[in-house]
C-alpha positions, 0 to 999 in steps of 0.5 A: 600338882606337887612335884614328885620327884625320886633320887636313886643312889647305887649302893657302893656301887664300885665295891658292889660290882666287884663283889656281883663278878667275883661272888668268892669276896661277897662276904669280905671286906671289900675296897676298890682302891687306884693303883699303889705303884702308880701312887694312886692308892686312896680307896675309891669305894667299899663295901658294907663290911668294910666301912663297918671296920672303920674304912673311908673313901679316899684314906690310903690303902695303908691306912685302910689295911691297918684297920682291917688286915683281912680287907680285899684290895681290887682295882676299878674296871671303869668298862663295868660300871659304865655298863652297870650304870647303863643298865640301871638307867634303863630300868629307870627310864622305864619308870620316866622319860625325865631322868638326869644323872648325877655322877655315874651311880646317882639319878633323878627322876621326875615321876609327877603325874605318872600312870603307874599305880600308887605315887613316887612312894610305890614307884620307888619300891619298884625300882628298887626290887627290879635293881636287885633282882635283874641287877644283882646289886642295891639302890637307896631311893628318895622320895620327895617335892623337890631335887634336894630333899630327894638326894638327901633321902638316898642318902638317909637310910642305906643300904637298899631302902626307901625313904620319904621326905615332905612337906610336914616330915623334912623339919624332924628328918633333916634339920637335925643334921650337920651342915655338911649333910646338905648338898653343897655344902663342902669342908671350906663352906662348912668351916665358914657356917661352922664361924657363923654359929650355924651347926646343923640343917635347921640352925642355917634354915632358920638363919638371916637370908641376907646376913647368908648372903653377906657372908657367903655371897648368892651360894649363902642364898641358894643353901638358905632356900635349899634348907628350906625346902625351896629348890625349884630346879628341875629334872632334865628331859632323858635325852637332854645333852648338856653343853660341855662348859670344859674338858680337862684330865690330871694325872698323879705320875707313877714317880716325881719329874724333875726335868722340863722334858718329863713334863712336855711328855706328860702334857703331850700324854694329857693333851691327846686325851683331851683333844680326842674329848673335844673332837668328839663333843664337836667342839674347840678351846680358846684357852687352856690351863696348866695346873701343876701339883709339886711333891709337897701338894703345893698347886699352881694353875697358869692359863693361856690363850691359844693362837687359834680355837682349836682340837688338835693334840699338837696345838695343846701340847705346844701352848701347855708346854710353852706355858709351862716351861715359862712360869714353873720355877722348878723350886721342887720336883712335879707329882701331879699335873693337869691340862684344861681346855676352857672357852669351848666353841662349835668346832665350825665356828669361823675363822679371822682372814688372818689366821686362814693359813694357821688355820689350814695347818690346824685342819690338816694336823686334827685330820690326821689326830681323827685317823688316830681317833678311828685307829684307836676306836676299833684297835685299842686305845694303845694301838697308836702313840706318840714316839715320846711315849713309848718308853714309858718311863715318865708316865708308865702304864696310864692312860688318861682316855681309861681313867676319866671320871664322870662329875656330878653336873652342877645343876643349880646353874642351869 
């Protein structure tokens, strides 16, 4: 039996909430854009009436308002769009109990052998009109046998549409199109096949396999079998988890730092989050990585192991900090940095003998980090803090535990 499976894509989902809870803007050009004081002003996402004024997701707002000066600048409610894209997987899971995201607006799902009436087609059609009409906003779906095709048919006709790719259309529809229109495919992979003479879908499908992977290693394979049609990975179940492989946040800061100080503020700020992410998965880190952007966008990364696995925001803090303060050379001031908890273990994995009385201190200081976790639950996330933090004059108002983004899941390393 052929797989079929379908690829469902809010259309401008963040724009298209905005416009849903404030109908006065509907019409407009519209962008939801981070925040200019906090220098996190790029465009995060926009309607259909200001990409048509040449607007582009990730451009400055000045330059976005400079080629339309009517544009309405909102910023993002992270709360909506968790709870938007919540109600927009119900309605897919009514359709399949194999749905798998892939960032907070995008989904597959495996319809084969399903009982509705019609095939994925129909289906589809389904989807789309109950998104409209209990949602109030739109989705492009993608029809095909396999992962790929079918997120490259969202992608093909938008807004609100269907469109099939199979077996005897996928050579007329997609190998027409740039390289960087196959899933994968980024600026630095697309320079690289850009080198090789491969400008299009079809001149890489029809490419040397091997030479593929000469040049670019098994990615050159997997993006060979992916133009042609030749993706087997599947769907994962609706209640599938997948294991976290790490837990990290950055953050631009509201002004250059200059100082060591500043910077173990910022990390202490970084840390909470991430160990409070850790907890909650049930899990430890072994390692954790400093990355460190300077006002000239030059980024370094240092990584250190930890003394012990561990969660707790203190010990983070205290090996970043120490990390940090003996690599960073303070050839020029700090704009941006980040904290990375890699090698992550079950938090009830046991200790060496040796380390038994580090590890009492580290149990009695994440006993007191999950009282914070509690306080912050049901108060706020700004009902406890750390004394360093209550001024405010490092890190302003941000909040890394508001600010997470969901990442696509790299699927084809399952």
């Amino acid at each position: 039996m052929q797989r079929e499976i379908l690829h469902c894509d809010l259309n401008n989902f963040y724009a298209s909430v905005e416009c849903l809870y404030n109908p006065r803007i509907r019409e407009l050009p519209v962008a939801v854009c981070g925040s200019v004081e906090l220098r996190h002003g790029i465009v995060l996402a926009k309607n259909m009436a200001a990409k048509a004024c040449g607007v582009k997701t990730g451009e400055p707002v000045w330059a976005a308002k400079r080629k339309c000066a009517n544009l309405v600048v909102v910023p993002p409610n992270r709360e909506r769009y968790l709870s938007m894209s919540a109600s927009a997987r119900a309605i897919y899971e009514r359709h399949s109990g194999f749905v798998e995201s892939f960032g907070i607006d995008e989904c597959w799902l495996d319809v084969t052998g399903s009982p509705e009436p019609g095939g994925g087609e129909q289906i589809a059609e389904r989807i789309r009109r109950e998104i409209r009409e209990e949602l109030g906003i739109t989705v492009s779906v993608g029809v095909s046998y396999n992962k790929i095709f079918a997120k490259m048919g969202s992608d093909y006709k938008k807004p609100d549409a269907v469109t099939v790719i199979t077996r005897q259309n996928y050579r007329e529809l997609l190998w027409p199109l740039p390289v960087r229109e196959l899933l994968f495919v980024g600026r630095a992979t697309e320079s690289k096949l850009h080198t090789m003479g491969l400008y299009t879908i079809g001149q890489l499908a029809g490419c040397d396999p091997a030479y593929l992977m000469h040049r670019l290693g098994k990615n050159g394979y997997m993006l060979w079998l992916f133009s042609n049609g030749r993706d087997e990975s599947a769907v994962m179940p609706s209640d599938y988890v997948d294991e976290p492989k790490s837990v990290g946040n950055s953050m631009t800061l509201p002004r250059d730092i200059t100082s060591r100080r500043e910077a173990e503020v910022t990390l202490t700020l970084l840390a909470d989050s991430v160990a409070k992410r850790l907890r909650r998965a049930r899990k430890v880190a072994r390692i954790i990585q400093v990355s460190v952007k300077d006002n000239e966008l030059f980024s370094r990364e240092y990584e250190s192991l930890l003394p012990e696995p561990s969660a707790s925001a203190a010990a983070l803090t205290a090996c970043a900090a120490g990390l940090f303060g003996a690599r960073y050379q303070w050839e020029r001031p700090v704009r941006a940095m980040g904290l990375r908890a890699v090698e992550l273990l079950d938090e009830d994995t046991p200790v060496q003998l040796d380390l038994e009385q580090y590890a009492r201190s580290q149990l009695r200081q994440e006993k007191i980090e999950r009282s914070m976790d509690e306080i912050r639950r049901r108060f706020g996330v700004r009902a406890i803090t750390r004394g360093c933090l209550l001024d405010g004059s490092v890190t302003g108002t941000i909040s890394p535990a508001d600010d997470n983004i969901v990442h696509p899941v790299a699927f084809r390393k399952r």
